[in-house]
PyMOL Python script that loads the backbone (N, CA, C, O; Angstrom):
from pymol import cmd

cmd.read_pdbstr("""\
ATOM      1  N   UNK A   1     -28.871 -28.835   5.325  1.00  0.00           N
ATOM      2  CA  UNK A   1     -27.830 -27.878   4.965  1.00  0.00           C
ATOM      3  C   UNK A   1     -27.066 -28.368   3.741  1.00  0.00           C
ATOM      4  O   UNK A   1     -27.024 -29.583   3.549  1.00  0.00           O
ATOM      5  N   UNK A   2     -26.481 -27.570   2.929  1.00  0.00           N
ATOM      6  CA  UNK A   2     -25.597 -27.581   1.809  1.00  0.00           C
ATOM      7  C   UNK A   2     -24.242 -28.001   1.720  1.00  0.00           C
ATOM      8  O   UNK A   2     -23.603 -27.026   1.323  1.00  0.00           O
ATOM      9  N   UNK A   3     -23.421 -29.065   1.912  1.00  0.00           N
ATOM     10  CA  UNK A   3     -22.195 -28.811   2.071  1.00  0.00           C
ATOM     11  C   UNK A   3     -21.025 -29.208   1.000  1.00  0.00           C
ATOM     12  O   UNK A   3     -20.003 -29.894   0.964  1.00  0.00           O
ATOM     13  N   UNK A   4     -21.859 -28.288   0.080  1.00  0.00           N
ATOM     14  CA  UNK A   4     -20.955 -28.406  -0.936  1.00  0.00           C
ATOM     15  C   UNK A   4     -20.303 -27.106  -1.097  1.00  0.00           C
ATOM     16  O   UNK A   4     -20.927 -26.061  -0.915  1.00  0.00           O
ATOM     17  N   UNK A   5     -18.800 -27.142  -1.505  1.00  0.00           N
ATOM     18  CA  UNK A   5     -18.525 -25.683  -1.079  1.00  0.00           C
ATOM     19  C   UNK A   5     -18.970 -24.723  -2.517  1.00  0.00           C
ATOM     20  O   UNK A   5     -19.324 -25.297  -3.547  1.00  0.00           O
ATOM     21  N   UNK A   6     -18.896 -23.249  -2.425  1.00  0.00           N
ATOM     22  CA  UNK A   6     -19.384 -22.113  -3.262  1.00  0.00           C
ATOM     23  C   UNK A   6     -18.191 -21.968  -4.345  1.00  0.00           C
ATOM     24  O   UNK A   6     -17.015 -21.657  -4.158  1.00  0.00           O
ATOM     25  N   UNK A   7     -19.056 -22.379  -5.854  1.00  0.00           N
ATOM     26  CA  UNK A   7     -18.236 -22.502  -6.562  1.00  0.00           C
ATOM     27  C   UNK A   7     -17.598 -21.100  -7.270  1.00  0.00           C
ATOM     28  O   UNK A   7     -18.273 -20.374  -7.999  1.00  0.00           O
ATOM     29  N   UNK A   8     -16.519 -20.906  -7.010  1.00  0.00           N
ATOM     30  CA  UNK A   8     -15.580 -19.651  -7.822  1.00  0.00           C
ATOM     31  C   UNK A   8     -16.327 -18.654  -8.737  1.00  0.00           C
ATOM     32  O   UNK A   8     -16.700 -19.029  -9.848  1.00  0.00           O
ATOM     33  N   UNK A   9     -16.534 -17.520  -8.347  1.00  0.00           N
ATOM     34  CA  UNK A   9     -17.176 -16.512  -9.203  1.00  0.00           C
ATOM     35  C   UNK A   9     -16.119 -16.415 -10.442  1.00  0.00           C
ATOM     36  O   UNK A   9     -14.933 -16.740 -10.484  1.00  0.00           O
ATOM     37  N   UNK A  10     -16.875 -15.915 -11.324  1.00  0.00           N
ATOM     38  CA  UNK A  10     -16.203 -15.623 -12.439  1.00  0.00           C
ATOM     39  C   UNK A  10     -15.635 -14.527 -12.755  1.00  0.00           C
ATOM     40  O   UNK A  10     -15.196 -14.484 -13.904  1.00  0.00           O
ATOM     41  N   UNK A  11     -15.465 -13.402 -11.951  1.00  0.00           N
ATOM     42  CA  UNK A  11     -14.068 -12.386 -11.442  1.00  0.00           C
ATOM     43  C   UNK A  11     -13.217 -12.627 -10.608  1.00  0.00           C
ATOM     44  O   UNK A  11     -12.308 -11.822 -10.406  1.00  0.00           O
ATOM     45  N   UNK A  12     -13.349 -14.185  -9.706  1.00  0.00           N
ATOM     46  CA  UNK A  12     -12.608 -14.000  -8.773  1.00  0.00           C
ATOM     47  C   UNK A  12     -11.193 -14.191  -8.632  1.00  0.00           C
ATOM     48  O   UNK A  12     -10.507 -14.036  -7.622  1.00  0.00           O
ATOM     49  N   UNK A  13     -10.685 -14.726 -10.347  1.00  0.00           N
ATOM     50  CA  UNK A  13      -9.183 -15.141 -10.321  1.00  0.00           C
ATOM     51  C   UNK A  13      -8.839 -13.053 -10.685  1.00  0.00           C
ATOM     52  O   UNK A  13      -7.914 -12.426 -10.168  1.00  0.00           O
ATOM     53  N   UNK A  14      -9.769 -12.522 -11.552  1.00  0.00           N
ATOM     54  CA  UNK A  14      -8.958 -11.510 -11.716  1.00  0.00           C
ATOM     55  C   UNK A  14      -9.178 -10.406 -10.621  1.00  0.00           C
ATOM     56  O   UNK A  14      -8.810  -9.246 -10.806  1.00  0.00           O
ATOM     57  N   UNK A  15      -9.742 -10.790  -9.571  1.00  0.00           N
ATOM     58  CA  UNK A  15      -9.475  -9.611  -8.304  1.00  0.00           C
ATOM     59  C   UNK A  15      -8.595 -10.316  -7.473  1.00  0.00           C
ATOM     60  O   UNK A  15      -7.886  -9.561  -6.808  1.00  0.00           O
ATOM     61  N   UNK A  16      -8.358 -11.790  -7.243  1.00  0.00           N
ATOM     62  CA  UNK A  16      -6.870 -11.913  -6.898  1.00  0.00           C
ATOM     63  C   UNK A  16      -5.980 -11.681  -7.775  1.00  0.00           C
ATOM     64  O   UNK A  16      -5.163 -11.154  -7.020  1.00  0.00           O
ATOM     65  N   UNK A  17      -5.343 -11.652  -9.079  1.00  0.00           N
ATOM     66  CA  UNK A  17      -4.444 -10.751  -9.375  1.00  0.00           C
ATOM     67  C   UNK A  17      -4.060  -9.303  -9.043  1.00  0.00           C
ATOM     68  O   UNK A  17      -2.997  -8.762  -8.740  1.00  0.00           O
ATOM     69  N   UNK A  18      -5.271  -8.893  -9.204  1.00  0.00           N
ATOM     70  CA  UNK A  18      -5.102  -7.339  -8.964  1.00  0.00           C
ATOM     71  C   UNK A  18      -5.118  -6.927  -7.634  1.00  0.00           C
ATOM     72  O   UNK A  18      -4.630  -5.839  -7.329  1.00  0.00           O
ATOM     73  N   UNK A  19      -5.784  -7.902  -6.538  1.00  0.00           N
ATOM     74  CA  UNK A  19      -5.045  -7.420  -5.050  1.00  0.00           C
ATOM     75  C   UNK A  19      -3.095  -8.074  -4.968  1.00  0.00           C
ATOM     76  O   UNK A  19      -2.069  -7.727  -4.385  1.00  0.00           O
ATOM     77  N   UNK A  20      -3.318  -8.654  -5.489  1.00  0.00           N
ATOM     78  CA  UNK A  20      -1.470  -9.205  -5.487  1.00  0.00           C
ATOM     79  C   UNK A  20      -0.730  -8.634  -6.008  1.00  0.00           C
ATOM     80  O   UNK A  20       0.433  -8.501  -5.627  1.00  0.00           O
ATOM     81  N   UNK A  21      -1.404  -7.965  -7.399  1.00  0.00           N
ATOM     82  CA  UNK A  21      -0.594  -6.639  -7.918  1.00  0.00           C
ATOM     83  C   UNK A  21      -0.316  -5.288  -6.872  1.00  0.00           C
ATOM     84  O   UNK A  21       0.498  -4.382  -7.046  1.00  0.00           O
ATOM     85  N   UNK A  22      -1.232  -5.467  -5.784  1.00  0.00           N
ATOM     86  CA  UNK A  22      -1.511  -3.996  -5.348  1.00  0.00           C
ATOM     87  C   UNK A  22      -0.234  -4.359  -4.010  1.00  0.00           C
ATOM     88  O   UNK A  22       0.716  -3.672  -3.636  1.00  0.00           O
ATOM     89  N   UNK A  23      -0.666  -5.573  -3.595  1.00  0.00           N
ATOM     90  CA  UNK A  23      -0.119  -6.001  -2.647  1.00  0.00           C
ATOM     91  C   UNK A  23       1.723  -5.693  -2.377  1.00  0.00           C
ATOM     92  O   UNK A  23       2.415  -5.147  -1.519  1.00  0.00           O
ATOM     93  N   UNK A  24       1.952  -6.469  -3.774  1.00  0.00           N
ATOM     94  CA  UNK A  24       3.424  -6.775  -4.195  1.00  0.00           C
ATOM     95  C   UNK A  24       4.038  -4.495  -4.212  1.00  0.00           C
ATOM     96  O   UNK A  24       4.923  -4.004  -3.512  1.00  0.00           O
ATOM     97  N   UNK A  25       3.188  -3.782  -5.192  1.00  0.00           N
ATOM     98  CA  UNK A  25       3.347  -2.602  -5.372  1.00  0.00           C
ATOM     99  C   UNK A  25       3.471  -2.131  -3.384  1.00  0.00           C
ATOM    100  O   UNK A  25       4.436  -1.800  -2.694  1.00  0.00           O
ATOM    101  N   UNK A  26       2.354  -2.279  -3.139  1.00  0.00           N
ATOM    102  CA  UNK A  26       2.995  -1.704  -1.426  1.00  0.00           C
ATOM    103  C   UNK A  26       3.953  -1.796  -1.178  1.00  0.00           C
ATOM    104  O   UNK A  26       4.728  -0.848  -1.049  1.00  0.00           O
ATOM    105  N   UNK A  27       4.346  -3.496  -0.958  1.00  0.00           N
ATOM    106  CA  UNK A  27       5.709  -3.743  -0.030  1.00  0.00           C
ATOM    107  C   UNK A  27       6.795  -3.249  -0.802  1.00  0.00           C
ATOM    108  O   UNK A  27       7.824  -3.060  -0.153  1.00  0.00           O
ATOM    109  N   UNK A  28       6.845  -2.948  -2.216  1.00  0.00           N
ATOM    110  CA  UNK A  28       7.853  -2.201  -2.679  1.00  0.00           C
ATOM    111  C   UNK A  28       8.029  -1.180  -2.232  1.00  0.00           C
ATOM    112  O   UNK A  28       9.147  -0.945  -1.774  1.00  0.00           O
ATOM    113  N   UNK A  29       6.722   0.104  -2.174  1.00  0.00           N
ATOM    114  CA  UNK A  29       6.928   1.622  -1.756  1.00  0.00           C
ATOM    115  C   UNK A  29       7.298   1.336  -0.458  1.00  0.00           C
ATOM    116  O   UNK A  29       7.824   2.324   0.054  1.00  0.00           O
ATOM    117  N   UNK A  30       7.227   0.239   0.394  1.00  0.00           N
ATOM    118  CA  UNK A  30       7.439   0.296   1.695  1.00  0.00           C
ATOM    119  C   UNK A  30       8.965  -0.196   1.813  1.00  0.00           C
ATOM    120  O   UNK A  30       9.651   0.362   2.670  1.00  0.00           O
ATOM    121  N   UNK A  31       9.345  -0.847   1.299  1.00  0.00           N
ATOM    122  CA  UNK A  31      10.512  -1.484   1.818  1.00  0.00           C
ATOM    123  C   UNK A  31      11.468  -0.308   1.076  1.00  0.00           C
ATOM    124  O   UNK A  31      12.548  -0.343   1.665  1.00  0.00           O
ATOM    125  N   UNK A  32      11.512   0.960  -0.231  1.00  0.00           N
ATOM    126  CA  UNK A  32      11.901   2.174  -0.662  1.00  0.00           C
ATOM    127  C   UNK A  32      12.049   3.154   0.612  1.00  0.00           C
ATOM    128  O   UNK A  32      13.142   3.659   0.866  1.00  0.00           O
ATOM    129  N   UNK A  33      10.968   3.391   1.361  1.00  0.00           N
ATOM    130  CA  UNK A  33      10.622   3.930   2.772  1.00  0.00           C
ATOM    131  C   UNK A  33      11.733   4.135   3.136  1.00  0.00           C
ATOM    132  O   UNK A  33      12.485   5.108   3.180  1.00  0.00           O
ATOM    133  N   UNK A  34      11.797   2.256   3.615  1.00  0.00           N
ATOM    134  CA  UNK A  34      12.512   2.130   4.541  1.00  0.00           C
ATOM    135  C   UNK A  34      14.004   2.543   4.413  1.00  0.00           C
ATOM    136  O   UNK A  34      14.633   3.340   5.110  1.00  0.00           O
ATOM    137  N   UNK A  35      14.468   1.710   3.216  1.00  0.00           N
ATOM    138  CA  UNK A  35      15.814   2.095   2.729  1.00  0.00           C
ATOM    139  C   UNK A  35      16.034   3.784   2.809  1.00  0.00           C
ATOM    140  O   UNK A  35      17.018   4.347   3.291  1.00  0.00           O
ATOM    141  N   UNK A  36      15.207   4.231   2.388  1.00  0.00           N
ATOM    142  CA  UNK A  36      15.441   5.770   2.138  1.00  0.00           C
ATOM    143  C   UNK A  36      15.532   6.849   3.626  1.00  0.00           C
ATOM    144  O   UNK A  36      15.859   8.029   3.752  1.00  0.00           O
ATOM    145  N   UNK A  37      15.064   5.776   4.636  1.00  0.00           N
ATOM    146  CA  UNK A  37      15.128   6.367   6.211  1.00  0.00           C
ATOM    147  C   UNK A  37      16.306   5.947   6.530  1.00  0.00           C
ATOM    148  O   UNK A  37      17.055   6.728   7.117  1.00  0.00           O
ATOM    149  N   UNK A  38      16.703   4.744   6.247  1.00  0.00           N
ATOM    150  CA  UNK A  38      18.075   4.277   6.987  1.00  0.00           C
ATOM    151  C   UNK A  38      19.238   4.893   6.556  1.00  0.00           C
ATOM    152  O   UNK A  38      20.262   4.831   7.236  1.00  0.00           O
ATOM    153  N   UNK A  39      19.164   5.789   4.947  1.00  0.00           N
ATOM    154  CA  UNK A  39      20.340   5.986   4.402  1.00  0.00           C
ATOM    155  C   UNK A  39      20.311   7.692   4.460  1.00  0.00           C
ATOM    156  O   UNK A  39      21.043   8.456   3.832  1.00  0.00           O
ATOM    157  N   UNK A  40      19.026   8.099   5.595  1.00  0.00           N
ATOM    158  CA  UNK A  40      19.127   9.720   5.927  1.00  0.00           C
ATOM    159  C   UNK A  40      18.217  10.569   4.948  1.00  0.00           C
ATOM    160  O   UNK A  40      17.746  11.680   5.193  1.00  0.00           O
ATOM    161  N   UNK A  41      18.004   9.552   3.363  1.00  0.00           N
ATOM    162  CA  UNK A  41      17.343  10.684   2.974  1.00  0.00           C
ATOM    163  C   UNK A  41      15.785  10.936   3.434  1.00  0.00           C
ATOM    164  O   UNK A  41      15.125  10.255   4.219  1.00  0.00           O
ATOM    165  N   UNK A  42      15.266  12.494   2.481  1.00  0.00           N
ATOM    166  CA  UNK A  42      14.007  12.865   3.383  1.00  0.00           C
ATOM    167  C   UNK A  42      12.733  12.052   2.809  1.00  0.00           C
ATOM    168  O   UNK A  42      12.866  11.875   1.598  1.00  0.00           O
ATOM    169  N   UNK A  43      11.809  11.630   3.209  1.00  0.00           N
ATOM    170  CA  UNK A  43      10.657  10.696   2.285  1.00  0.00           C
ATOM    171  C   UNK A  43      10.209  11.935   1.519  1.00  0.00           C
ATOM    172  O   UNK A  43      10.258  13.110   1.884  1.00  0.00           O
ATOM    173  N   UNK A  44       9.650  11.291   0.095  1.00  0.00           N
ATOM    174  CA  UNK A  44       9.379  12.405  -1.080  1.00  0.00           C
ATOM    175  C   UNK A  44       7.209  12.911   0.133  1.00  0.00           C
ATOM    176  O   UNK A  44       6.475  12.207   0.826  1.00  0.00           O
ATOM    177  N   UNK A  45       7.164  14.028  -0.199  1.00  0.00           N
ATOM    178  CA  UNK A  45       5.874  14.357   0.252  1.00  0.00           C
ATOM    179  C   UNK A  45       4.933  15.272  -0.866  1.00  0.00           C
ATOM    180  O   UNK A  45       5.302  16.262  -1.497  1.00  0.00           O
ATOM    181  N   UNK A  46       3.766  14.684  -0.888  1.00  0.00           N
ATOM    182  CA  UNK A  46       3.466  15.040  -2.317  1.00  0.00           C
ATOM    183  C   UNK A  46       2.584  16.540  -2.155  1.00  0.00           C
ATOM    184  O   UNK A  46       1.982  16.830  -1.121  1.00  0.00           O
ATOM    185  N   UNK A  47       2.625  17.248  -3.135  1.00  0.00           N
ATOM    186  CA  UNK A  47       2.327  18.908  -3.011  1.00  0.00           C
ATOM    187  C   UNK A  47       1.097  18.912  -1.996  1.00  0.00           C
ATOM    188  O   UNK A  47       0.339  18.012  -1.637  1.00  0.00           O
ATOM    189  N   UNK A  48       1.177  20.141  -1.700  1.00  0.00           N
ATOM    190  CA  UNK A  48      -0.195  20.336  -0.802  1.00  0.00           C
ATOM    191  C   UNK A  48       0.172  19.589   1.241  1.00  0.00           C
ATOM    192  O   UNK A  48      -0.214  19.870   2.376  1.00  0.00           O
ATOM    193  N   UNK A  49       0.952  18.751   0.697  1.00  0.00           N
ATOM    194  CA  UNK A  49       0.750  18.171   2.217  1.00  0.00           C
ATOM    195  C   UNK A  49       1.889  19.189   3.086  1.00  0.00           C
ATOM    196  O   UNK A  49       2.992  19.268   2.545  1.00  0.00           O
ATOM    197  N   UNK A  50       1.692  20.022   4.476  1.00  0.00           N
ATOM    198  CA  UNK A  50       2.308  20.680   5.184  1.00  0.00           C
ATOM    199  C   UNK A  50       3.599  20.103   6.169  1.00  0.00           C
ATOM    200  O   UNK A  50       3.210  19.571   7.209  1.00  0.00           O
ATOM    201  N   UNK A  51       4.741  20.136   6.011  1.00  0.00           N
ATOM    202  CA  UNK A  51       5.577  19.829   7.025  1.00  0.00           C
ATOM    203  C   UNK A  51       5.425  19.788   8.566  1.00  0.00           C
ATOM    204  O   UNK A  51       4.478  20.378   9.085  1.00  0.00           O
ATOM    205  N   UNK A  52       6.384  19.066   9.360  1.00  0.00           N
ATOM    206  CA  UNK A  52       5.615  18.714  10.479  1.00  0.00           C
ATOM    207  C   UNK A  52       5.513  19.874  11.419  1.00  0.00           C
ATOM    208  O   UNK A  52       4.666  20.108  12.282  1.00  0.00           O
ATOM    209  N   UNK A  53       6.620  20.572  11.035  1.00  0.00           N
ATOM    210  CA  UNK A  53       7.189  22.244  11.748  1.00  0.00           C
ATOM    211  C   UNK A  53       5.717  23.398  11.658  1.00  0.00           C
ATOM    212  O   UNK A  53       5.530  24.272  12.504  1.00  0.00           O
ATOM    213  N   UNK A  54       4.531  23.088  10.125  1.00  0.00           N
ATOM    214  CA  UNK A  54       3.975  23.882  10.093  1.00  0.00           C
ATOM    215  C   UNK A  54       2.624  23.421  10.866  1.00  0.00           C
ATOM    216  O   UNK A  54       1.789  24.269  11.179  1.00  0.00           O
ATOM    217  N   UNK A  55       2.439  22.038  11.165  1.00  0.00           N
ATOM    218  CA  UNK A  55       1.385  21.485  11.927  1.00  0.00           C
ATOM    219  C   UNK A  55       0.713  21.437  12.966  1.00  0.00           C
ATOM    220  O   UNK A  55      -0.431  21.049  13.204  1.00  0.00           O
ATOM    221  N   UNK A  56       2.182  22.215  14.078  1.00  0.00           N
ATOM    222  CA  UNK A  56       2.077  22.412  15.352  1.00  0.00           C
ATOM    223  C   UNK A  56       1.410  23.424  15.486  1.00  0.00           C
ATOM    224  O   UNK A  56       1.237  24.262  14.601  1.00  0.00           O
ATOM    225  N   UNK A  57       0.839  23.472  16.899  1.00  0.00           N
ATOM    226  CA  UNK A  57      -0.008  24.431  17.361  1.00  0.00           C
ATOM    227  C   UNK A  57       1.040  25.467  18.256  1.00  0.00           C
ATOM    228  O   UNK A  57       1.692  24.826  19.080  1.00  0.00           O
ATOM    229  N   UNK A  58       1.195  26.266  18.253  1.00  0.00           N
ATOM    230  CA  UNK A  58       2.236  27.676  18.532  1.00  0.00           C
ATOM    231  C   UNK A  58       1.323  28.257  19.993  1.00  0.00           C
ATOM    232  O   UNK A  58       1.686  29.274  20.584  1.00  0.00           O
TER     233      UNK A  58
END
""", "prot")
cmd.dss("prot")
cmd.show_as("cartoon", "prot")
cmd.util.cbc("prot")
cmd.orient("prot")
């Protein structure tokens, strides 16, 4: 067996940036969320998506 470990691809520093970019961007929209629930206002909902009033089954 081989036990030398697998040496670093040569994209792999720039797809950890760009998951850490993505990463860091979440917990922002998330922790916005949150603030924006605690202080009453409504979360923004983007066109096309139906309110919860119109979802129900009648």
């Amino acid at each position: 067996m081989n036990d030398k470990a697998n040496p670093a691809k040569k994209g792999d520093g720039e797809r950890k940036d760009r998951l850490a970019e993505a990463l860091r961007a979440n917990l922002q929209k998330r922790k916005a969320q949150a603030r924006s629930r605690r202080a009453g206002d409504a979360d923004e909902r983007p066109e096309g998506l139906p309110t919860a009033g119109k979802m129900q089954k009648k």
